[in-house]
N, C-alpha and C positions, 0 to 999 in steps of 0.2 A: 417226121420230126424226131429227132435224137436229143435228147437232153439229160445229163448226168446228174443225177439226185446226193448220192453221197456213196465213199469207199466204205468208211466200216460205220461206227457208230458217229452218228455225226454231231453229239453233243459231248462226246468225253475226248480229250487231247493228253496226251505224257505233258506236254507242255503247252500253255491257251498260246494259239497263234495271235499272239498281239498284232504284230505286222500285218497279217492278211486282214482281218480284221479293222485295223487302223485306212488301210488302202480300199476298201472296201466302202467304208464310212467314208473317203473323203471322195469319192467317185460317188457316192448316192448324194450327198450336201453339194457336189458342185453343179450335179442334175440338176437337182431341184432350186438352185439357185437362179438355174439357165432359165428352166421353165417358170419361173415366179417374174422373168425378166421381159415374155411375151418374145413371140416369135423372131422379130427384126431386130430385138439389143442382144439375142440369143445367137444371130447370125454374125451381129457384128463381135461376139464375144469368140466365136470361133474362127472369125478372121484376123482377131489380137493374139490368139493364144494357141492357134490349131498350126503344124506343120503345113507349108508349103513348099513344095518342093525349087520352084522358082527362085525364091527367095532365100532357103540354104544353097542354093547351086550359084550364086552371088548375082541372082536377077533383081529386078526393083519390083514392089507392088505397090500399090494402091492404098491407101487411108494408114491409118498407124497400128503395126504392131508391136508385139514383143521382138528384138533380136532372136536372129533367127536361129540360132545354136540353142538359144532357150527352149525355144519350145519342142526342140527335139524330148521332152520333158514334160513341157504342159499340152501338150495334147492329148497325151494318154490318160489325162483326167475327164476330158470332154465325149459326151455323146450325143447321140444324134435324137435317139426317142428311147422310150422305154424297152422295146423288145433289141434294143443296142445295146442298153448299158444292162438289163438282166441277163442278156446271155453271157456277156463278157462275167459278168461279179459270180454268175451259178456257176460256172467253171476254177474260177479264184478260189469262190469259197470249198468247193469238194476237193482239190488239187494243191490247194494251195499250201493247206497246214502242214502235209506232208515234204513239203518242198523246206518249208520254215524249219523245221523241226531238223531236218538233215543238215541245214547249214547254218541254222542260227537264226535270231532275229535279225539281228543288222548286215549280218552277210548275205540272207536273201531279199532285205530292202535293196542293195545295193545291186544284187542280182537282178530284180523288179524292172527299176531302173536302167540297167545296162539291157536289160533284151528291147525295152521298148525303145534306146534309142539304136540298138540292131534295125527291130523292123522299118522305125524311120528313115533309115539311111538306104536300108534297101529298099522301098519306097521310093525316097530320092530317086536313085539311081536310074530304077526301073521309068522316070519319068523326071526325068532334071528339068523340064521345063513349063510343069503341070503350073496353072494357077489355083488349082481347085485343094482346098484346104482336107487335112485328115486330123481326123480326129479318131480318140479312142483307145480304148483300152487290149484291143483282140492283137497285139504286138505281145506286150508283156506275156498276157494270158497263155499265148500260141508256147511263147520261151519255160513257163510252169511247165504245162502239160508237156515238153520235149525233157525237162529234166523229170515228169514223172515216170514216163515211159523209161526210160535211161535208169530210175530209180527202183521201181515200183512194177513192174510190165503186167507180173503175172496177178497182182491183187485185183480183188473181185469191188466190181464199182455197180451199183445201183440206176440204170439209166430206165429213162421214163422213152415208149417205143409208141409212138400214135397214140400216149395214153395210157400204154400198158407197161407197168413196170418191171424190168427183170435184171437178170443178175449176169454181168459178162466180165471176162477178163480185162485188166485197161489196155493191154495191145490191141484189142479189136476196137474200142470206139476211138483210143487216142491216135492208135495206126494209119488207121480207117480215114479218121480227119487230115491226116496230115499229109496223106498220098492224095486226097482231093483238093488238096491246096496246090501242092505241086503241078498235079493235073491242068486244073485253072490258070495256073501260071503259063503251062506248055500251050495250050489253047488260045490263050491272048484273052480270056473274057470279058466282056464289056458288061458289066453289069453292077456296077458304084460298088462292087468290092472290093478292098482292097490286099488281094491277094499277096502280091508279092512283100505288102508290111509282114503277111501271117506267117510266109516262108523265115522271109527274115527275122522274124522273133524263132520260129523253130530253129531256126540253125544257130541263133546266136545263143540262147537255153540250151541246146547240145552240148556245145563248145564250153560255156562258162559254166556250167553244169559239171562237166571233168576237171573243169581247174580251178573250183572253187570250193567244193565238196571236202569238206574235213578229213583228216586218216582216221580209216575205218569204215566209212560211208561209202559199200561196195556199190556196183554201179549192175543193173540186171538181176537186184535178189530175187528168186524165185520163193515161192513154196518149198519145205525140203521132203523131198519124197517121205514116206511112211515108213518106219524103224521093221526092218524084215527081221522078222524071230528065225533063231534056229535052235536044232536040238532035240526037235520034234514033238517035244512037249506042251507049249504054246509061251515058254519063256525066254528071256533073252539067257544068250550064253553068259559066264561069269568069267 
Protein backbone atom coordinates (compact mmCIF):
# COMPACT_ATOMS: atom_id res chain seq x y z
CA UNK A 1 0.00 0.00 0.00
CA UNK A 2 1.18 3.50 -1.33
CA UNK A 3 -0.41 6.32 0.17
CA UNK A 4 0.62 10.07 -0.11
CA UNK A 5 0.71 11.93 3.21
CA UNK A 6 1.69 15.46 2.17
CA UNK A 7 4.41 17.56 -0.42
CA UNK A 8 5.70 20.12 1.97
CA UNK A 9 4.03 21.42 5.04
CA UNK A 10 0.72 20.52 4.86
CA UNK A 11 -0.87 23.24 7.07
CA UNK A 12 0.66 26.43 5.67
CA UNK A 13 -0.49 27.61 1.87
CA UNK A 14 0.84 31.20 -0.12
CA UNK A 15 -2.86 31.13 -0.71
CA UNK A 16 -5.78 28.61 1.47
CA UNK A 17 -6.89 26.34 -1.40
CA UNK A 18 -10.61 27.24 -0.83
CA UNK A 19 -11.55 25.17 -3.97
CA UNK A 20 -9.95 21.91 -2.91
CA UNK A 21 -11.19 22.29 0.12
CA UNK A 22 -14.76 23.27 -0.72
CA UNK A 23 -14.76 19.90 -3.21
CA UNK A 24 -13.47 17.90 -0.65
CA UNK A 25 -16.21 18.97 1.80
CA UNK A 26 -18.92 18.35 -0.58
CA UNK A 27 -17.67 14.77 -1.47
CA UNK A 28 -17.48 13.85 2.40
CA UNK A 29 -21.36 15.49 3.01
CA UNK A 30 -22.51 13.67 -0.05
CA UNK A 31 -20.97 10.28 1.59
CA UNK A 32 -22.39 10.60 4.57
CA UNK A 33 -25.57 11.67 3.21
CA UNK A 34 -25.51 8.23 1.11
CA UNK A 35 -24.67 6.29 4.19
CA UNK A 36 -27.21 7.97 6.55
CA UNK A 37 -29.65 6.79 3.53
CA UNK A 38 -28.98 2.85 4.22
CA UNK A 39 -27.72 0.60 1.60
CA UNK A 40 -30.70 0.34 -1.13
CA UNK A 41 -31.76 4.45 -1.34
CA UNK A 42 -27.89 4.59 -1.57
CA UNK A 43 -27.97 2.27 -4.59
CA UNK A 44 -30.75 3.75 -5.91
CA UNK A 45 -29.00 7.29 -5.43
CA UNK A 46 -26.19 6.10 -7.65
CA UNK A 47 -28.52 4.98 -10.17
CA UNK A 48 -30.09 8.88 -10.34
CA UNK A 49 -27.03 10.54 -10.35
CA UNK A 50 -23.98 8.03 -11.31
CA UNK A 51 -22.81 7.94 -15.10
CA UNK A 52 -23.86 5.22 -17.35
CA UNK A 53 -22.51 4.63 -20.07
CA UNK A 54 -25.62 3.17 -21.87
CA UNK A 55 -27.58 5.96 -21.30
CA UNK A 56 -24.89 8.72 -22.53
CA UNK A 57 -24.29 6.57 -25.62
CA UNK A 58 -28.24 7.34 -26.33
CA UNK A 59 -29.41 3.81 -24.69
CA UNK A 60 -32.70 3.61 -22.41
CA UNK A 61 -32.44 2.36 -18.70
CA UNK A 62 -34.42 1.51 -16.17
CA UNK A 63 -36.33 3.48 -13.15
CA UNK A 64 -35.42 7.54 -13.36
CA UNK A 65 -32.54 9.43 -13.47
CA UNK A 66 -30.88 12.56 -13.93
CA UNK A 67 -30.17 13.37 -17.85
CA UNK A 68 -27.57 11.86 -18.95
CA UNK A 69 -25.03 14.71 -20.00
CA UNK A 70 -25.61 15.70 -16.19
CA UNK A 71 -24.27 13.41 -14.59
CA UNK A 72 -21.25 13.37 -16.56
CA UNK A 73 -20.85 15.81 -13.48
CA UNK A 74 -22.55 14.27 -10.49
CA UNK A 75 -20.93 11.36 -10.36
CA UNK A 76 -17.86 12.38 -9.39
CA UNK A 77 -19.38 13.38 -6.22
CA UNK A 78 -20.63 9.74 -5.27
CA UNK A 79 -18.60 6.85 -3.59
CA UNK A 80 -18.84 3.61 -3.10
CA UNK A 81 -17.45 3.05 0.74
CA UNK A 82 -14.97 4.60 2.75
CA UNK A 83 -11.70 3.40 1.60
CA UNK A 84 -13.27 4.84 -2.12
CA UNK A 85 -13.95 8.22 -1.15
CA UNK A 86 -10.47 8.46 1.38
CA UNK A 87 -8.24 7.43 -1.19
CA UNK A 88 -9.72 9.67 -3.77
CA UNK A 89 -10.05 13.09 -1.11
CA UNK A 90 -5.97 11.96 0.35
CA UNK A 91 -4.85 12.63 -3.04
CA UNK A 92 -6.93 15.93 -3.65
CA UNK A 93 -5.95 17.13 -0.47
CA UNK A 94 -1.79 16.60 -0.86
CA UNK A 95 -1.97 17.56 -4.74
CA UNK A 96 -4.55 19.56 -4.93
CA UNK A 97 -3.54 23.02 -3.44
CA UNK A 98 -0.68 23.10 -5.56
CA UNK A 99 -2.62 22.64 -8.73
CA UNK A 100 -5.26 25.62 -7.29
CA UNK A 101 -2.50 27.83 -6.50
CA UNK A 102 -1.04 27.62 -10.37
CA UNK A 103 -4.30 28.39 -12.00
CA UNK A 104 -6.47 30.07 -9.58
CA UNK A 105 -9.36 29.22 -7.67
CA UNK A 106 -11.96 29.21 -10.44
CA UNK A 107 -9.83 28.09 -13.12
CA UNK A 108 -9.06 25.10 -11.45
CA UNK A 109 -12.65 24.39 -10.35
CA UNK A 110 -13.40 24.51 -13.78
CA UNK A 111 -10.25 22.33 -14.46
CA UNK A 112 -11.81 19.88 -11.65
CA UNK A 113 -14.72 19.63 -13.57
CA UNK A 114 -13.38 19.29 -17.19
CA UNK A 115 -10.98 16.17 -16.31
CA UNK A 116 -13.86 14.37 -14.55
CA UNK A 117 -16.00 14.68 -17.38
CA UNK A 118 -12.57 13.62 -19.64
CA UNK A 119 -12.49 10.37 -17.58
CA UNK A 120 -16.34 9.94 -18.16
CA UNK A 121 -16.38 10.04 -21.66
CA UNK A 122 -13.49 7.82 -21.87
CA UNK A 123 -15.27 5.46 -19.73
CA UNK A 124 -18.08 5.85 -22.03
CA UNK A 125 -16.23 4.98 -24.93
CA UNK A 126 -14.33 2.16 -23.57
CA UNK A 127 -17.81 0.50 -22.92
CA UNK A 128 -20.77 2.40 -24.69
CA UNK A 129 -23.08 -0.09 -23.67
CA UNK A 130 -22.14 -0.90 -19.95
CA UNK A 131 -25.46 -0.66 -17.68
CA UNK A 132 -23.31 -0.83 -14.64
CA UNK A 133 -23.22 2.90 -13.14
CA UNK A 134 -19.60 4.78 -12.20
CA UNK A 135 -19.28 6.71 -9.74
CA UNK A 136 -16.52 8.69 -8.19
CA UNK A 137 -14.06 10.90 -7.69
CA UNK A 138 -10.50 8.91 -9.05
CA UNK A 139 -11.39 10.92 -12.88
CA UNK A 140 -10.88 14.27 -11.60
CA UNK A 141 -8.24 13.16 -9.00
CA UNK A 142 -6.08 11.12 -11.86
CA UNK A 143 -6.40 14.78 -14.08
CA UNK A 144 -4.74 16.90 -10.53
CA UNK A 145 -2.00 14.43 -10.20
CA UNK A 146 -1.12 14.65 -14.34
CA UNK A 147 -1.07 18.36 -14.00
CA UNK A 148 1.17 17.83 -10.75
CA UNK A 149 3.52 15.73 -12.46
CA UNK A 150 3.57 18.23 -15.51
CA UNK A 151 3.85 21.05 -12.71
CA UNK A 152 5.76 19.95 -9.85
CA UNK A 153 7.85 16.32 -10.97
CA UNK A 154 10.80 16.73 -8.96
CA UNK A 155 9.07 18.06 -5.42
CA UNK A 156 9.63 15.73 -2.53
CA UNK A 157 6.09 14.18 -1.34
CA UNK A 158 5.68 12.27 2.02
CA UNK A 159 4.09 8.83 1.20
CA UNK A 160 3.22 6.33 3.73
CA UNK A 161 4.93 2.60 2.39
CA UNK A 162 3.22 -0.60 4.28
CA UNK A 163 3.11 1.91 7.10
CA UNK A 164 6.32 3.28 6.84
CA UNK A 165 6.71 6.68 6.01
CA UNK A 166 9.35 8.20 3.58
CA UNK A 167 10.21 10.91 1.46
CA UNK A 168 10.27 10.41 -2.59
CA UNK A 169 10.26 12.52 -5.59
CA UNK A 170 6.50 12.94 -7.23
CA UNK A 171 7.70 11.30 -10.64
CA UNK A 172 8.18 8.08 -8.91
CA UNK A 173 4.69 7.70 -7.05
CA UNK A 174 2.62 9.94 -9.58
CA UNK A 175 4.66 8.12 -12.71
CA UNK A 176 4.55 5.01 -11.02
CA UNK A 177 0.53 5.16 -10.78
CA UNK A 178 -0.02 6.32 -13.94
CA UNK A 179 1.94 3.72 -16.08
CA UNK A 180 -0.25 1.16 -14.02
CA UNK A 181 -3.32 2.57 -15.08
CA UNK A 182 -2.23 2.34 -18.60
CA UNK A 183 -1.06 -1.24 -17.97
CA UNK A 184 -4.47 -2.23 -16.81
CA UNK A 185 -5.97 -0.68 -19.66
CA UNK A 186 -3.55 -2.80 -22.15
CA UNK A 187 -4.51 -6.01 -20.06
CA UNK A 188 -8.24 -5.63 -20.21
CA UNK A 189 -8.70 -6.05 -16.32
CA UNK A 190 -11.63 -7.33 -14.89
CA UNK A 191 -11.73 -6.21 -11.63
CA UNK A 192 -14.67 -3.32 -10.89
CA UNK A 193 -11.96 -0.78 -11.73
CA UNK A 194 -12.50 1.63 -13.55
CA UNK A 195 -9.49 2.13 -15.37
CA UNK A 196 -9.93 3.55 -18.43
CA UNK A 197 -12.02 6.66 -16.43
CA UNK A 198 -8.31 6.94 -14.57
CA UNK A 199 -6.54 7.27 -18.03
CA UNK A 200 -8.89 9.58 -19.15
CA UNK A 201 -8.83 11.98 -16.51
CA UNK A 202 -4.73 11.54 -16.87
CA UNK A 203 -4.76 12.65 -20.26
CA UNK A 204 -7.41 15.18 -20.04
CA UNK A 205 -5.19 16.94 -16.79
CA UNK A 206 -2.30 16.85 -19.38
CA UNK A 207 -3.87 18.49 -22.14
CA UNK A 208 -5.91 21.21 -19.93
CA UNK A 209 -3.18 21.53 -17.78
CA UNK A 210 -0.89 23.23 -20.93
CA UNK A 211 -3.78 25.28 -21.98
CA UNK A 212 -5.04 26.53 -18.99
CA UNK A 213 -1.94 27.42 -16.92
CA UNK A 214 -1.43 31.25 -16.51
CA UNK A 215 1.99 33.01 -18.20
CA UNK A 216 4.55 32.18 -16.10
CA UNK A 217 3.33 28.85 -14.69
CA UNK A 218 6.42 26.77 -16.24
CA UNK A 219 5.47 23.40 -16.91
CA UNK A 220 8.43 20.63 -15.39
CA UNK A 221 10.02 23.13 -12.52
CA UNK A 222 12.64 21.26 -11.05
CA UNK A 223 14.90 22.03 -8.02
CA UNK A 224 17.61 24.61 -9.41
CA UNK A 225 20.96 23.01 -9.05
CA UNK A 226 23.16 24.43 -6.21
CA UNK A 227 24.91 28.01 -6.95
CA UNK A 228 28.85 26.58 -7.98
CA UNK A 229 31.36 29.14 -6.41
CA UNK A 230 34.36 30.22 -8.11
CA UNK A 231 37.49 31.95 -7.48
CA UNK A 232 38.84 29.43 -5.24
CA UNK A 233 38.11 31.21 -2.16
CA UNK A 234 34.77 29.68 -1.24
CA UNK A 235 33.01 33.05 -2.56
CA UNK A 236 30.91 33.76 -5.39
CA UNK A 237 32.68 35.85 -8.20
CA UNK A 238 31.68 39.79 -8.38
Amino acid sequence: MVLPLYDHSPFKWPTPPYVTWLLIGINVVVFLLQGSAGPEKADLFDHFAGLVPVALSGGEISGTALPAPLTLITYTFLHGNFMHIFGNMIFLWVFGDDIEEALGHWRFLVFYIACGIGAGLAYTFSNANSPAELIGASGCVAGVIAAYLMFRPCAKVTVLVFFLPIRVRAFWIIGGWAIWQFIEVASQAQDNVAYWAHVGGLVSGAILFVLMRPPGVQLFECAQPETVLAGGNGKPPK
